[in-house]
C-alpha positions as CSV (number, residue, x, y, z in Angstrom):
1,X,-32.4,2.0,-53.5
2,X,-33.2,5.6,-53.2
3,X,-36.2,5.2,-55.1
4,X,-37.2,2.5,-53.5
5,X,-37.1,4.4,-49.8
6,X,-38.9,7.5,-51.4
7,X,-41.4,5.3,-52.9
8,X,-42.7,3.9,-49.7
9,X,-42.4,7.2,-47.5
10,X,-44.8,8.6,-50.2
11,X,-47.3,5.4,-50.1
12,X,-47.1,5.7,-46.0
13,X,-47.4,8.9,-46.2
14,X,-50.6,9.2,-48.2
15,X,-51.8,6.2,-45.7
16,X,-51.5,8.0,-42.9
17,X,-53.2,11.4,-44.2
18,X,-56.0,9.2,-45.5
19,X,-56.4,7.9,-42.2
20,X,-58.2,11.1,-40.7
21,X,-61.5,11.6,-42.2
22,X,-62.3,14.7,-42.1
23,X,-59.3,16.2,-44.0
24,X,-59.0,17.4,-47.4
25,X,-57.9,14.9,-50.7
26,X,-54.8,14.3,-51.5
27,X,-52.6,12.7,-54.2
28,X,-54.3,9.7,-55.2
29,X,-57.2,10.3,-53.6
30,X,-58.1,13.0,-56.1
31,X,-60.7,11.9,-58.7
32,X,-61.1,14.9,-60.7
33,X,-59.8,15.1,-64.5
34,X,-58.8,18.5,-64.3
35,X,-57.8,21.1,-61.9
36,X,-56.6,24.9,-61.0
37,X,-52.9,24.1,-60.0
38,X,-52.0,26.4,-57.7
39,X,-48.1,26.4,-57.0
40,X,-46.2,26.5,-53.5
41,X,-45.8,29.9,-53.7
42,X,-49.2,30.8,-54.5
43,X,-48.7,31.6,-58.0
44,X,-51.7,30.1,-60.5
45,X,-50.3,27.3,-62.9
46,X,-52.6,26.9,-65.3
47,X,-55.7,24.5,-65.7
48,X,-53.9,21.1,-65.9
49,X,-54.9,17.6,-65.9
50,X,-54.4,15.6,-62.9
51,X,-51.2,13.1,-63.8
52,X,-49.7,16.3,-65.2
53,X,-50.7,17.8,-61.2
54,X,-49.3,14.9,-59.7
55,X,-46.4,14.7,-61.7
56,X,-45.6,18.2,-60.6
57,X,-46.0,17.8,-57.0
58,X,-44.0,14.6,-57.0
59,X,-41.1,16.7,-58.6
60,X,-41.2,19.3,-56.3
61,X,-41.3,16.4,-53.3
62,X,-44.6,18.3,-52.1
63,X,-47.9,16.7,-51.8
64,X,-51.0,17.9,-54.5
65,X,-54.0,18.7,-52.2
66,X,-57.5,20.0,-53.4
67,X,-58.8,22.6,-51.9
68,X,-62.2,23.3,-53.7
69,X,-63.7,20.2,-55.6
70,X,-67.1,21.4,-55.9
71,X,-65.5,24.6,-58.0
72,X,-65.4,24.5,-61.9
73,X,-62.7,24.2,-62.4
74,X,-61.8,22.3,-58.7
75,X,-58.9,24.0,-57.2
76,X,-55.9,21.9,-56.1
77,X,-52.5,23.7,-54.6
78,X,-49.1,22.2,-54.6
79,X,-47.7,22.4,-50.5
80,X,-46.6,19.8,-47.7
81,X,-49.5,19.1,-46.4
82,X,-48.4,18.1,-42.9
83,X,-47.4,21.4,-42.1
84,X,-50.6,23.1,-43.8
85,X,-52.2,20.4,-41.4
86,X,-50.2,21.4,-38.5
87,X,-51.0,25.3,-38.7
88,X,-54.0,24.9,-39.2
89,X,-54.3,22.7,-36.1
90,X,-52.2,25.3,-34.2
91,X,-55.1,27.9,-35.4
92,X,-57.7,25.9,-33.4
93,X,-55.7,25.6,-30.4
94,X,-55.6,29.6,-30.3
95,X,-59.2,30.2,-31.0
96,X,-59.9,27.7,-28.2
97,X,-57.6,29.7,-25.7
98,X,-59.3,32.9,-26.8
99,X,-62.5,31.3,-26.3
100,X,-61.6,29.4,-22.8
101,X,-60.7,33.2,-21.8
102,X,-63.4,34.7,-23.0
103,X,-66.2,32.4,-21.2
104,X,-64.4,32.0,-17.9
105,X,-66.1,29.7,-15.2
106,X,-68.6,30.1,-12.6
107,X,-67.0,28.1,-9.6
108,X,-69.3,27.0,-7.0
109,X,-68.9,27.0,-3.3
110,X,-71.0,25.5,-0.7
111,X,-70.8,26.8,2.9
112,X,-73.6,26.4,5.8
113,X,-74.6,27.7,8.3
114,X,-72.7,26.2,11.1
115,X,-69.6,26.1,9.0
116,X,-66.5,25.5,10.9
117,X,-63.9,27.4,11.1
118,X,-61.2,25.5,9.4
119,X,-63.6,24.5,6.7
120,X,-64.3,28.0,5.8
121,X,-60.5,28.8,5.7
122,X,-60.0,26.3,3.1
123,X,-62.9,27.2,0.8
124,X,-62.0,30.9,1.0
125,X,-58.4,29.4,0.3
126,X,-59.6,27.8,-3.2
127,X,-61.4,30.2,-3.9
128,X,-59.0,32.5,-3.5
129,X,-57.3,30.8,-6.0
130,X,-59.7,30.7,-8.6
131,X,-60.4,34.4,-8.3
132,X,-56.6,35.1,-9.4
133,X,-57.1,32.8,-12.2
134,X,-59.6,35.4,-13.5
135,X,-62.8,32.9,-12.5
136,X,-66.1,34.0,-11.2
137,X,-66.9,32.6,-7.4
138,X,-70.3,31.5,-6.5
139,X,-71.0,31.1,-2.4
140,X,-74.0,29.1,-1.5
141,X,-75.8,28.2,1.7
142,X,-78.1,25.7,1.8
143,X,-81.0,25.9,4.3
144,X,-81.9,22.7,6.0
145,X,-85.0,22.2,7.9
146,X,-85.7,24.9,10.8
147,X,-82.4,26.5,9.7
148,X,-85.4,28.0,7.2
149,X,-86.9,30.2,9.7
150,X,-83.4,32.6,10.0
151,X,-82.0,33.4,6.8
152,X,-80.0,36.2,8.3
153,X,-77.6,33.5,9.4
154,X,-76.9,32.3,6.0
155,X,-76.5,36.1,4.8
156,X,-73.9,36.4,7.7
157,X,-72.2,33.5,6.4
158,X,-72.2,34.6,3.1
159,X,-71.2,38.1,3.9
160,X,-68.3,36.7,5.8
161,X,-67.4,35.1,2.7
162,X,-67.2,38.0,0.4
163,X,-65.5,40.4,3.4
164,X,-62.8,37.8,3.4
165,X,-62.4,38.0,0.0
166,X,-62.4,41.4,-0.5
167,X,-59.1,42.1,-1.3
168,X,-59.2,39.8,-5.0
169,X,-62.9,40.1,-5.4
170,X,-65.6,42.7,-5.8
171,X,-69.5,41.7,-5.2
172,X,-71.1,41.3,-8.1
173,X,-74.9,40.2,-7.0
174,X,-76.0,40.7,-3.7
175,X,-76.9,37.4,-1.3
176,X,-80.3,36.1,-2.9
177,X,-83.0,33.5,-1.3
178,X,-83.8,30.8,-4.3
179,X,-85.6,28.1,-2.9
180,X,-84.1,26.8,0.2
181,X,-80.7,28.5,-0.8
182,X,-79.0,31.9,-0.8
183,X,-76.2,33.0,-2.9
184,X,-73.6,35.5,-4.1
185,X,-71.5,35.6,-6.7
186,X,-68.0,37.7,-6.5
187,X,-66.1,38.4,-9.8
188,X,-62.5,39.1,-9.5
189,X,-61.5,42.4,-9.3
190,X,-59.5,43.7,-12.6
């Protein structure tokens, strides 16, 4: 009966890790005459031929995975391949962290020039709360028609902004006219 259980979790198994694509060969999927064997511990077994591979993995309850088919000879290692799977998926996770901290967003707010005073307490809120989250901020007023001819109110607006923000946030460019808009972007202060 035992053989019978062991047999199928080792048929599912290779199922299911031939389902994803972009993985590596294993067990039966190898269709190379000879390989490198590498054992679980790293140590090098010898060039062997692949039901002699096989038959080692299946005694050691590990699955036979090559690594390097394009090699001469290809390179197979004995390991559970789940696990190698898992680390290495664990590994991705981590470099995407580091990278998500690395390249931190810009996070845009848009204010105008006859703002309210609630409104403004609320974007100067979130913002606030992106700043301690190590974002960048970026406050913009958008001029609408005659609003044009007095850009000073916008920079005021803007201004007002940063000031109350001060305390989390240093300026890092100044208020700036592009198009019908002005801007400034605060980073957070380290």
């Amino acid at each position: 009966m035992d053989t019978i259980v062991s047999t199928f979790y080792n048929v599912w198994r290779c199922i299911y890790i031939a389902n994803n694509k972009n993985d590596l060969p294993i067990n039966d999927q190898i269709k190379v005459a000879e390989l490198m064997v590498i054992g679980p511990n790293g140590e090098q077994m010898g060039l062997k031929k692949l039901e002699d591979a096989l038959t080692l993995a299946s005694y050691a309850g590990l699955d036979l995975v090559l690594m390097n088919a394009g090699g001469n000879p290809a390179v197979a290692k004995v390991m559970d391949y789940n696990k190698f799977k898992y680390e290495r998926q664990k590994k991705q996770k981590e470099a995407q962290k580091k990278q998500r901290e690395t390249n931190k967003e810009v996070k845009e707010y848009r204010l105008s020039i006859t703002i309210d005073i609630h409104d403004f307490e609320t974007r100067r809120k979130n913002a606030q709360g992106y700043l301690e989250k190590g974002h960048k901020i970026k406050g913009l007023v958008r001029f609408k028609g005659r609003q044009m001819a007095h850009p000073e109110l916008g920079r005021d607006v803007l201004n007002k902004f940063a000031e109350s923000l001060s305390d989390y946030a240093d300026i890092e460019t100044e208020p700036k006219m592009e198009g019908r808009s002005m801007y400034i972007i605060l980073a957070p202060k380290k």
